[in-house]
Backbone bond lengths (Angstrom), bond angles and torsions (degrees), N, CA, C in turn:
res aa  C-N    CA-C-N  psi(-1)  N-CA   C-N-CA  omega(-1)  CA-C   N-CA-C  phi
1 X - - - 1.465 - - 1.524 109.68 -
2 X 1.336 111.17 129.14 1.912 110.83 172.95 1.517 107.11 -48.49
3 X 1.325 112.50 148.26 1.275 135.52 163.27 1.470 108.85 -75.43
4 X 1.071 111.95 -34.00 1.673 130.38 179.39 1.236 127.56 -78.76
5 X 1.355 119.19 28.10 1.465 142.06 -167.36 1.696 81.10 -60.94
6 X 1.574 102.18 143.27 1.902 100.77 154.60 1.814 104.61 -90.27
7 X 1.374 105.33 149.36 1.316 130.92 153.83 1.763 117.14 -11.80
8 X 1.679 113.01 -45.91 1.264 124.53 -169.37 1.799 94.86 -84.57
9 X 1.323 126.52 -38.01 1.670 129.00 -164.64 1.556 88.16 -89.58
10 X 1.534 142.14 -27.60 1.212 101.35 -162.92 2.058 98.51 -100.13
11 X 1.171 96.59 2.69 1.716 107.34 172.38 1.432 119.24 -85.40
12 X 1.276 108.31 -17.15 1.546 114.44 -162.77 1.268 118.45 -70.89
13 X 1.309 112.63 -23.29 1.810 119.55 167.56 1.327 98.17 -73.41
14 X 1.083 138.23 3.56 1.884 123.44 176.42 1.749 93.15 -110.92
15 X 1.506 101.42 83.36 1.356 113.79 176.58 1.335 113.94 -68.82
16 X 1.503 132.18 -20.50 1.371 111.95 -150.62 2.032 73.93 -123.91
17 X 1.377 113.97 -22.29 1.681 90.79 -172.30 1.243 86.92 -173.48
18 X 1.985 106.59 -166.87 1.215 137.72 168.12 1.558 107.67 -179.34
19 X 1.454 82.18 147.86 1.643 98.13 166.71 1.375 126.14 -120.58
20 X 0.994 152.39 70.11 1.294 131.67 165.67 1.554 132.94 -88.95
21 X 1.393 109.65 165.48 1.233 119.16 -177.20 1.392 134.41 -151.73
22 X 1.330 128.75 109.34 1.177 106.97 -146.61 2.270 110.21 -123.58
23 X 1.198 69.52 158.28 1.696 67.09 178.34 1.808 99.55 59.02
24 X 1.577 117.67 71.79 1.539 119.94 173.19 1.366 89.34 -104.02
25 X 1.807 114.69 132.35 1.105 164.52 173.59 1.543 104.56 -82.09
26 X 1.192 112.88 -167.25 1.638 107.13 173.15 1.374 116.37 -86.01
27 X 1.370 117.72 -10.81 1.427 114.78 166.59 1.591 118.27 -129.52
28 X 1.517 114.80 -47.98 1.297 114.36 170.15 1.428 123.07 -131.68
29 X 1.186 101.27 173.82 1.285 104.64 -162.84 2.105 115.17 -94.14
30 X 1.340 116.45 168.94 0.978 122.45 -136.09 1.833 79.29 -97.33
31 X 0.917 106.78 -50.45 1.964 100.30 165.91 2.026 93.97 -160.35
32 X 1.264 86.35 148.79 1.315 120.77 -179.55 1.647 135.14 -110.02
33 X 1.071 118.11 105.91 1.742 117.13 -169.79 1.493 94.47 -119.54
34 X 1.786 85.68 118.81 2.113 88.57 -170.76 2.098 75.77 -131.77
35 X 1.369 93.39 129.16 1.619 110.04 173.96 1.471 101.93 -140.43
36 X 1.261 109.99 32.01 2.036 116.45 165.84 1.344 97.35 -86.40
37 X 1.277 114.66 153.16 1.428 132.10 -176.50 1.529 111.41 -72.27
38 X 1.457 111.34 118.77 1.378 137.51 170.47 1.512 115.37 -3.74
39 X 1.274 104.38 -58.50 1.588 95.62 -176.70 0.931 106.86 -95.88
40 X 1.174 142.46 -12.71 1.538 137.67 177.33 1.564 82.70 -48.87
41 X 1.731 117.44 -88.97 1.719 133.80 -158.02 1.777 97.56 -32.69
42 X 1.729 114.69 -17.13 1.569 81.57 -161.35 1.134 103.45 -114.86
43 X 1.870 124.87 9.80 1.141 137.84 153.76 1.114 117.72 -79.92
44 X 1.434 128.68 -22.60 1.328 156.02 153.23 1.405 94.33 -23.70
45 X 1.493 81.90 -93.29 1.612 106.59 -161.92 1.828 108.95 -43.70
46 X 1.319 114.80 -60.87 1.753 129.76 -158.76 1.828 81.90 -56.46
47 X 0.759 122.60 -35.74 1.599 121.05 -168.61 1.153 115.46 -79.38
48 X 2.029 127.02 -20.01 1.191 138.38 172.06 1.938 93.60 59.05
49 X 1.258 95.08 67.74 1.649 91.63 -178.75 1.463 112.14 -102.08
50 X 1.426 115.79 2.23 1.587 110.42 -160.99 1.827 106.83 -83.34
51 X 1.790 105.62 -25.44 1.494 92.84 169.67 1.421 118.39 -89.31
52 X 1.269 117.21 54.31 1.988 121.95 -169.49 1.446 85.82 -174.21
53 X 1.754 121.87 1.33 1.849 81.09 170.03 1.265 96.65 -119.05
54 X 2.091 98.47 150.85 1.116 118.27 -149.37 1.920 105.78 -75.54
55 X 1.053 96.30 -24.43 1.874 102.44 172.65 0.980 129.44 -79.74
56 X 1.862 109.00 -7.19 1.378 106.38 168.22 1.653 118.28 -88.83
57 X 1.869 97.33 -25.85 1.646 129.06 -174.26 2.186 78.07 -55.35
58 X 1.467 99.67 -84.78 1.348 103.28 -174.19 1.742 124.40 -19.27
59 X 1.025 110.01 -52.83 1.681 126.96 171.65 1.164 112.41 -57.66
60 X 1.639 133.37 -39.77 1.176 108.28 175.70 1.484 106.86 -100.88
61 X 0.994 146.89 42.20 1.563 144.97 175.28 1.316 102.18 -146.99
62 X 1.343 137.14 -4.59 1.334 141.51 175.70 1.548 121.81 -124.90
63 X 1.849 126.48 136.35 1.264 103.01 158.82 1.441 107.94 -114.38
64 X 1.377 110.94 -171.70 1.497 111.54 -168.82 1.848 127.00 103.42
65 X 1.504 114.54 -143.65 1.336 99.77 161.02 1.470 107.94 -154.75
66 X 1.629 101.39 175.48 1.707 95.04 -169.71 1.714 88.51 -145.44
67 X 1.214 133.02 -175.34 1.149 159.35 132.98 1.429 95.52 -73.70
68 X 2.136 105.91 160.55 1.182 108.85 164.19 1.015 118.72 -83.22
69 X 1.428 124.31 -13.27 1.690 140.00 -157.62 1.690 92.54 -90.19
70 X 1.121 114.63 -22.80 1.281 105.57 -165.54 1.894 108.89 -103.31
71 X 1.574 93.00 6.15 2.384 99.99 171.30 1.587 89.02 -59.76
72 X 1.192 87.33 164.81 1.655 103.36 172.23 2.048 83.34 -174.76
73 X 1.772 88.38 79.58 1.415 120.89 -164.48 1.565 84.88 -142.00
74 X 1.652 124.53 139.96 1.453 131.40 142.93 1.712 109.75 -66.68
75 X 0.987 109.74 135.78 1.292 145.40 179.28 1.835 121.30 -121.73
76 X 1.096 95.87 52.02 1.639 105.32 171.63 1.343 114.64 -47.15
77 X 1.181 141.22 -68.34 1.498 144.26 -171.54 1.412 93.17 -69.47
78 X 1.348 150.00 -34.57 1.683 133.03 -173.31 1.257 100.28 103.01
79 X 1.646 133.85 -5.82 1.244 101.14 177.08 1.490 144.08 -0.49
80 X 1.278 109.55 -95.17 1.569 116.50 160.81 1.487 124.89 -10.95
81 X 1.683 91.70 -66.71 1.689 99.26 169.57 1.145 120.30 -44.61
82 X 1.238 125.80 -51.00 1.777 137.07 -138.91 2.078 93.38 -101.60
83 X 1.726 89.92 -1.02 1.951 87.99 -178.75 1.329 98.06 -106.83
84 X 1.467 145.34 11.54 0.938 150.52 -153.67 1.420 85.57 -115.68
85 X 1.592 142.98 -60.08 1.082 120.45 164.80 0.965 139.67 -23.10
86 X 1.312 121.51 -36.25 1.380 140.70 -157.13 1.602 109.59 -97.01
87 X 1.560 106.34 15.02 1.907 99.35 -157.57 1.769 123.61 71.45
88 X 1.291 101.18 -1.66 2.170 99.10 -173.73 1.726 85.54 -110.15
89 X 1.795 111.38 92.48 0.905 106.98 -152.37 2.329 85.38 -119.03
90 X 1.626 101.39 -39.90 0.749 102.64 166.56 2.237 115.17 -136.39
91 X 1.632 86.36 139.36 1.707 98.25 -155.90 1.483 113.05 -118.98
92 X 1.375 126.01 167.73 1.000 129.09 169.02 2.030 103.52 -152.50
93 X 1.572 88.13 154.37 1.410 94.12 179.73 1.299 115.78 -139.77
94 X 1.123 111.59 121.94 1.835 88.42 160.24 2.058 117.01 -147.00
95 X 0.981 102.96 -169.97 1.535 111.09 -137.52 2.072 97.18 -130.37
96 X 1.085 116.95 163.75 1.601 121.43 173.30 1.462 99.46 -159.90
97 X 1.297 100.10 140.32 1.885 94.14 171.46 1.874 90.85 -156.49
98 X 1.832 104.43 118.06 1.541 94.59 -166.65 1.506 113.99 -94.84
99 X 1.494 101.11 31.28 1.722 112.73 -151.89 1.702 126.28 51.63
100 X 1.037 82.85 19.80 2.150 80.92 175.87 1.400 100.01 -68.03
101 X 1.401 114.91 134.72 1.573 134.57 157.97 0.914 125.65 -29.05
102 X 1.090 132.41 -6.83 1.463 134.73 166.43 1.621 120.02 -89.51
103 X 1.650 112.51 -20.44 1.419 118.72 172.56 1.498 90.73 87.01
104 X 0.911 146.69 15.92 1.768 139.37 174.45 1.239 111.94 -70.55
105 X 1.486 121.11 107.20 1.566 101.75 156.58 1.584 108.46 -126.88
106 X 1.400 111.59 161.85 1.142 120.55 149.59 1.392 149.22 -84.15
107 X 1.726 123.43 162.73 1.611 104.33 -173.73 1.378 86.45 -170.65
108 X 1.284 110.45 163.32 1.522 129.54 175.97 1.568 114.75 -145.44
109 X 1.326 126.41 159.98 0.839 128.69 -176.80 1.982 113.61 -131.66
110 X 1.114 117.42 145.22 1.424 109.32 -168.09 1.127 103.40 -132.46
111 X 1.458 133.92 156.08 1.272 131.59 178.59 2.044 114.76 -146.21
112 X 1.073 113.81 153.78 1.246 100.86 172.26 1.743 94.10 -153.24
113 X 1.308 113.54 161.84 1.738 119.48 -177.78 1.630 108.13 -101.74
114 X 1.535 132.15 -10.02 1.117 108.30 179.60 1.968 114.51 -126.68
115 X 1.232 78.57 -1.07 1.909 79.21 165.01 1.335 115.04 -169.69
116 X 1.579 114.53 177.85 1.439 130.07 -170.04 1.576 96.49 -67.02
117 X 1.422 121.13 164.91 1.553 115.87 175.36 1.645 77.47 -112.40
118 X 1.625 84.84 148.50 1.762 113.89 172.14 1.473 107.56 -42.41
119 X 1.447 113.45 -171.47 1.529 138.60 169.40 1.926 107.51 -79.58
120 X 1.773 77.90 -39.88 1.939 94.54 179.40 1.080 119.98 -73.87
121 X 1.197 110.34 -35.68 1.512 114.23 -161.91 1.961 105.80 -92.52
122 X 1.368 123.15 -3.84 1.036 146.26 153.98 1.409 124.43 -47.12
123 X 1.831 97.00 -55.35 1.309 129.07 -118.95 2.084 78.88 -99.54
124 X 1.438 100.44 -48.68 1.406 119.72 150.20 1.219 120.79 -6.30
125 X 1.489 98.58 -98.29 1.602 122.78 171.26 1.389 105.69 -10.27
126 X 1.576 99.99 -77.88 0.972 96.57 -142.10 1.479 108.65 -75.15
127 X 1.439 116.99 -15.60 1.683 100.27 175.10 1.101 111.43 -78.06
128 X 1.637 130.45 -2.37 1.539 121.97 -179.78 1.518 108.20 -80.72
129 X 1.586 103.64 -33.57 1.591 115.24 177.15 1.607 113.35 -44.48
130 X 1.141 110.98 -52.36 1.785 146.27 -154.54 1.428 103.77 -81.19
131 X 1.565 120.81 -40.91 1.394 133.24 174.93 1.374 104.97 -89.35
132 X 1.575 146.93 -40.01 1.660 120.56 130.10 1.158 133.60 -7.58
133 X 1.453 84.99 -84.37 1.942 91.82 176.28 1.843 114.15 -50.22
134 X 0.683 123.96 -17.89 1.400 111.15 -165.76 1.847 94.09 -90.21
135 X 1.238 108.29 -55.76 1.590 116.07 148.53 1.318 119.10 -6.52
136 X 1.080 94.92 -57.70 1.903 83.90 -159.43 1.837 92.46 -119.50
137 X 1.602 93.14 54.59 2.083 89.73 -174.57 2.107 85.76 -101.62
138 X 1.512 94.67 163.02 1.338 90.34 -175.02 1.342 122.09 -57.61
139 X 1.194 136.90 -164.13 1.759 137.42 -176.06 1.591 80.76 -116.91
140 X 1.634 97.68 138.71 1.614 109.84 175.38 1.561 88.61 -104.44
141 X 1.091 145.68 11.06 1.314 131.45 -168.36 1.914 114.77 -99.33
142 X 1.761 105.70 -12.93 1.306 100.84 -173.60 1.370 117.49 -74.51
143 X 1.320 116.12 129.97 1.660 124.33 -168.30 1.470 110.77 -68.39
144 X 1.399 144.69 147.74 1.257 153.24 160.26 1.348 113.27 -22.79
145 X 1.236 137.85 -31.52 1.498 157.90 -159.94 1.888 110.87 -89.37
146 X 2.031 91.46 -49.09 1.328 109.21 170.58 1.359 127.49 -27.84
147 X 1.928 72.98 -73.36 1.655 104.99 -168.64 1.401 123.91 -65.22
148 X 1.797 114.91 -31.48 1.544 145.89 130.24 1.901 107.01 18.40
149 X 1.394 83.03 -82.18 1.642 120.74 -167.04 1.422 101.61 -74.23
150 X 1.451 128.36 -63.92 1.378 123.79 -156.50 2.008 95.59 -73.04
151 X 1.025 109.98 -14.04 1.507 112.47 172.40 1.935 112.12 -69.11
152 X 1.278 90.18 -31.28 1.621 91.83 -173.95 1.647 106.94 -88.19
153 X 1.365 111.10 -7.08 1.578 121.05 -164.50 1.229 80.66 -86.53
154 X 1.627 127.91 -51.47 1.417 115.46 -151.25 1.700 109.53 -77.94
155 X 1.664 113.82 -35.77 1.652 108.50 165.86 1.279 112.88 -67.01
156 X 1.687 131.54 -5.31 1.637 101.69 162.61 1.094 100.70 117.14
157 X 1.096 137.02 26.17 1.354 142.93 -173.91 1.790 106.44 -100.97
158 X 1.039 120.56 159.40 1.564 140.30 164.21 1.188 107.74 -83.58
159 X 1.084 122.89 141.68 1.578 141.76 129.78 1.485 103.35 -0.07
160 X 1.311 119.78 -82.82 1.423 127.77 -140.88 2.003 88.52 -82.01
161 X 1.406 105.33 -38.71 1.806 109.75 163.09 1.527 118.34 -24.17
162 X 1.565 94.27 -62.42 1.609 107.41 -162.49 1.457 95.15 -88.58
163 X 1.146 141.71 -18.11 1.323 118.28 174.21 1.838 119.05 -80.09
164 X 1.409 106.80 -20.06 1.111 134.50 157.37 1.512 120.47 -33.57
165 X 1.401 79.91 -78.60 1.679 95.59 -165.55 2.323 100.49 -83.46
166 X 0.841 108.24 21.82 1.545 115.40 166.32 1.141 136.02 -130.44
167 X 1.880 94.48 -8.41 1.325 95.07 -174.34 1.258 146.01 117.91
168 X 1.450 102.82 -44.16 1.631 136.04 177.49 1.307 113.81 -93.73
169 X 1.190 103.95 152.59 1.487 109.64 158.21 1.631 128.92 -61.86
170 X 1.046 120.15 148.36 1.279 147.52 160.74 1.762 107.39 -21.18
171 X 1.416 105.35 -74.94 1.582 107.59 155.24 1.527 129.36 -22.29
172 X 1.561 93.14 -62.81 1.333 89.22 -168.54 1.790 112.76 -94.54
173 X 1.353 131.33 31.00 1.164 144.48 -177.60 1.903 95.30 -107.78
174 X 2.108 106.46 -52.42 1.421 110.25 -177.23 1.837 102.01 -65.15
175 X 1.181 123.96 -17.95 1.513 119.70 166.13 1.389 113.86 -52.09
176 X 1.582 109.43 -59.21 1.377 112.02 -145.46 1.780 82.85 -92.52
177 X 0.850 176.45 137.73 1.514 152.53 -105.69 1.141 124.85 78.22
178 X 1.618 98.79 -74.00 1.709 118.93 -177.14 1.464 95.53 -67.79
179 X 1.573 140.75 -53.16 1.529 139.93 -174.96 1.643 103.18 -56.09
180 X 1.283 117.50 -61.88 1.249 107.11 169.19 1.154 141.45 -27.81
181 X 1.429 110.79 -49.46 1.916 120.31 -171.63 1.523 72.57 -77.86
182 X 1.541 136.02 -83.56 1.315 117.62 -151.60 1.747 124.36 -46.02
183 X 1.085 102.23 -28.61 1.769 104.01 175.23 1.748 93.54 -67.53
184 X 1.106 119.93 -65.22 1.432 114.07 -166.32 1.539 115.40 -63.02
185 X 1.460 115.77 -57.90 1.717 112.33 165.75 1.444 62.58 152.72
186 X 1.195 159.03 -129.99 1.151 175.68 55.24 1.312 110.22 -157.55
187 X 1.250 115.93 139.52 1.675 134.73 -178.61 1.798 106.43 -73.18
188 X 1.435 113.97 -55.81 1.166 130.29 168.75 1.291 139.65 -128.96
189 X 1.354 140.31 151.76 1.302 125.47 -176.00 0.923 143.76 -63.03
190 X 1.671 116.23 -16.60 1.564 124.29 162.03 1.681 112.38 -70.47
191 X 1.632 106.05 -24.24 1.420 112.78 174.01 1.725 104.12 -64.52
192 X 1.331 102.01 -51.57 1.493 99.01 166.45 1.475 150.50 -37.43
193 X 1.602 92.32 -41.63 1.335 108.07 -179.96 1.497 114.23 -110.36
194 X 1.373 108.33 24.29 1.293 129.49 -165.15 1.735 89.61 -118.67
195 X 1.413 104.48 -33.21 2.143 92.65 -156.43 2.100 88.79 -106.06
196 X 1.826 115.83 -4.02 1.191 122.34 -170.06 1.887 100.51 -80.33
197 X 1.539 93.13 -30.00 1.402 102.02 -177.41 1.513 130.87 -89.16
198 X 1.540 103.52 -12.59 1.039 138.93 172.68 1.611 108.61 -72.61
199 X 1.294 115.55 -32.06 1.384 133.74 -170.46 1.686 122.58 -82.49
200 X 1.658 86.98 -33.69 1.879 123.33 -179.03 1.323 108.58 88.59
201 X 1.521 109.92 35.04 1.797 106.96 -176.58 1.519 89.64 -99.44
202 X 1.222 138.60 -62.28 1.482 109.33 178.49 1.120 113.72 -91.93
């Protein structure tokens, strides 16, 4: 089988949805691709089911992958049950955590309404999950100086502030700035020091 599966062939057995999420922080996650069916997420949500469901319990105390058939998790509210309405009749989940210091891991969840997903089609997942996450892992390349500056961007400081209070010129603050957004991808520098913090570098 290719290693080179696209994104769309190794998802395509999650007929009825998916969730993933990658790079979760202590509360949210670093970007999110949810393609589960509409009302499921908003029966989901009105029900506040995510601290009582057992595949999410599983995801954060486990890595690897499971079937849902195969939790041997209490399920007080029925989750599971009450997703079976919805077509998420049979699921799979799984989870990555590469020990980076920040505690970030990723996980996704897959679902389909008329059968079990394979060993393969699992097996999938989870390296597409894992090759995300590694994706969106922080940049080890930003210099001490970088991280310096995009720290002062994020308390609110000016331009002419941070060149101030470091020393330098103005120039050489819009340098160490401009390297930043490009190491990170970033449009702007509060985006910068917005996705640096997101990361746990400042």
């Amino acid at each position: 089988m290719s290693q080179n599966r696209s994104a769309k062939d190794v998802l395509a057995p999650a007929s009825t949805g998916y969730y993933i999420a990658l790079r979760v922080g202590f509360a949210f996650p670093l970007e999110e691709l949810n393609e589960l069916p509409k009302a499921w997420v908003d029966h989901y949500t009105q029900n506040r089911f995510m601290l009582h469901d057992p595949v999410i319990r599983w995801i954060y105390s486990n890595t690897g992958s499971i079937r849902w058939s195969e939790l041997d998790l209490p399920d007080p509210m029925r989750v599971l049950e009450q997703a079976q309405v919805f077509g998420l009749r049979y699921g799979a989940a799984v989870a990555c955590f590469d020990g980076n210091r920040e505690g970030q891991r990723s996980f996704g969840t897959f679902v389909r309404a008329d059968r079990e997903f394979t060993d393969d089609e699992i097996k999938q997942f989870q390296k597409h999950v894992e090759k995300l996450h590694r994706a969106k892992a922080p940049p080890t390349n930003l210099t001490a100086a970088e991280i310096e500056a995009l720290g002062m961007v994020k308390r609110g400081l000016r331009l002419k502030q941070v060149a101030h209070e470091l020393g330098v010129t103005e120039g050489a603050i819009k340098q160490r700035l401009k390297n930043a957004k490009t190491k990170l991808n970033a449009q702007t520098s509060a985006q910068a020091a917005a996705m640096a913090s997101e990361f746990g570098l400042i």
